[in-house]
MARZAPA-215623 format. One record per residue (C-alpha): residue in three letters; x, y, z. Coordinates in steps of 0.5 Angstrom, whole numbers, plus 500, padded with zeros to 3 digits. Layout:
BEGIN
alaXYZ...
//
This chain:
BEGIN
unk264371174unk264377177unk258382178unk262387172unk262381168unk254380169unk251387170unk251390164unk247398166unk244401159unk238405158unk233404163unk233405172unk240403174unk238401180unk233396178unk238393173unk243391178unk238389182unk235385177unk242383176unk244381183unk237376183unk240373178unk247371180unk243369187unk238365184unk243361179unk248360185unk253365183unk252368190unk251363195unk247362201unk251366206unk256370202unk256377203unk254383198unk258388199unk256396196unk263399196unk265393192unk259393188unk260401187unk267400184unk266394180unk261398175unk263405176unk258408179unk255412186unk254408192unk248411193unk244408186unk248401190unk244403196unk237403191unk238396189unk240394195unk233396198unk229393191unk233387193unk231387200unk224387197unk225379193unk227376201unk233374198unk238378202unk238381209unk242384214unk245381220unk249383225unk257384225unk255382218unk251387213unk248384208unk248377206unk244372201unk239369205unk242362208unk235359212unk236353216unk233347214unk228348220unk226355219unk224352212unk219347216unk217352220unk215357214unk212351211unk209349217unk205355219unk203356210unk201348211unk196351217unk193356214unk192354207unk189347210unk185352214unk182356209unk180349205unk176347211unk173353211unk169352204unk162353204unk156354199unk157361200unk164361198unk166367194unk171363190unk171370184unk179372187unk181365187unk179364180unk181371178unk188369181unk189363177unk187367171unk192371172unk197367173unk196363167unk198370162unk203371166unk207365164unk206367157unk212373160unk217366162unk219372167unk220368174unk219374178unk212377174unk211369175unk212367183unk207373184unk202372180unk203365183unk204367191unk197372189unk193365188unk195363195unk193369198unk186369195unk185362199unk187364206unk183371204unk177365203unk177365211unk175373211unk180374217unk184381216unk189378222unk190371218unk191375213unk196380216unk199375218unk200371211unk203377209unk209376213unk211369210unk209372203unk218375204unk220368205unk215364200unk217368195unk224367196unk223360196unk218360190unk223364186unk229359188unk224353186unk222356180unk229358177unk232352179unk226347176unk225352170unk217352172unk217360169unk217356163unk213355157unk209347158unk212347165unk206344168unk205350173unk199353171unk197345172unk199344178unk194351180unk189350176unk188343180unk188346186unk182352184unk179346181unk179342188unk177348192unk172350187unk169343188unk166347195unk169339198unk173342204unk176335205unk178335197unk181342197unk185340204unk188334202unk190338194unk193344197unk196339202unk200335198unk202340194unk205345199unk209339202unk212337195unk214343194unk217344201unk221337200unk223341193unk226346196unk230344202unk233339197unk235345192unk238349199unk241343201unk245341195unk246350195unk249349202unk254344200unk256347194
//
């Protein structure tokens, strides 16, 4: 289907629309891991200016779902499988961190805003409005250890997460009503609010490293497609 046949621009900010429209295509398959997205092309296909193309571009740059590379321009993110286990590794290291940190004195008050938070958003069934909320209960656990570096650097894995987590939650329809993962976060608040560091190592543990398994096989079969 042609992104013409996809993106239909009425009312509100253009720019928004085509790159809510192009997100689509990317996390439904339409555009594949590694093909290139084209503005001059995007441009000419729905009959407007380059530059609101160029606007969406940047919008779309923001989700981690495209980048620019060189020789190229830019593309769907195609990561490798060993890039995956890395950005895992390094979100396994710090959550597991944050767990071990747990102590009486513990302000866990962020931890179970976010989980709150992340249980009316899934009212929305919006992916988008959802992986947020979701990637904001993961940046309340590392906060946990009070480290602006630790942070900072957490920040910079949010791109990457949050394109692993957008690919996982269209593909496994977990922005859906009864999905079970609002479930799946409040067992991992309900660990960490126990102040048991070893329960709340081993849940955050298992939890991101069935998720990693769950999205190496999605881009996997993407990849092969």
């Amino acid at each position: 289907m042609s992104v013409a046949d996809r993106i239909q621009i009425v009312g509100r900010s253009s720019a928004q629309q085509i790159a809510d429209g192009l997100m689509d295509m990317i996390l439904e398959g339409e555009l594949k891991p590694g093909e290139r997205i084209r503005e001059s092309v995007i441009a000419d296909a729905l009959g407007i200016s380059r530059n609101t193309v160029r606007e969406a571009v940047r919008l779309l740059q923001g989700t981690g779902l495209v980048r620019y590379t060189f020789n190229r321009g830019l593309v769907v993110w195609d990561p490798s499988d060993e890039e995956v286990l890395d950005i895992y590794r390094a979100r396994l290291h710090l959550e597991t961190a944050a767990a071990a940190s747990l102590g009486p004195d513990t302000d866990l008050t962020p931890l179970n805003d976010a989980l709150e938070a992340l249980k009316e958003a899934m009212s929305t069934e919006d992916p988008r409005t959802i992986v947020e909320k979701d990637l904001d209960i993961h940046r309340a656990i590392v906060g946990l250890m009070n480290s602006p570096r630790l942070d900072k650097f957490y920040a910079e894995l949010l791109g990457d997460l949050r394109y692993f987590l957008l690919v996982l939650s269209t593909d496994h329809h977990e922005y859906e009503t009864g999905s079970g993962l609002d479930d799946e976060h409040q067992r991992i608040v309900t660990a960490f609010t126990s102040r048991d560091p070893e329960l709340a190592r081993a849940t955050i543990a298992e939890i991101i490293t069935e998720n990693r398994d769950k999205v190496r096989k999605i881009l996997a079969a993407r990849t092969a497609d």
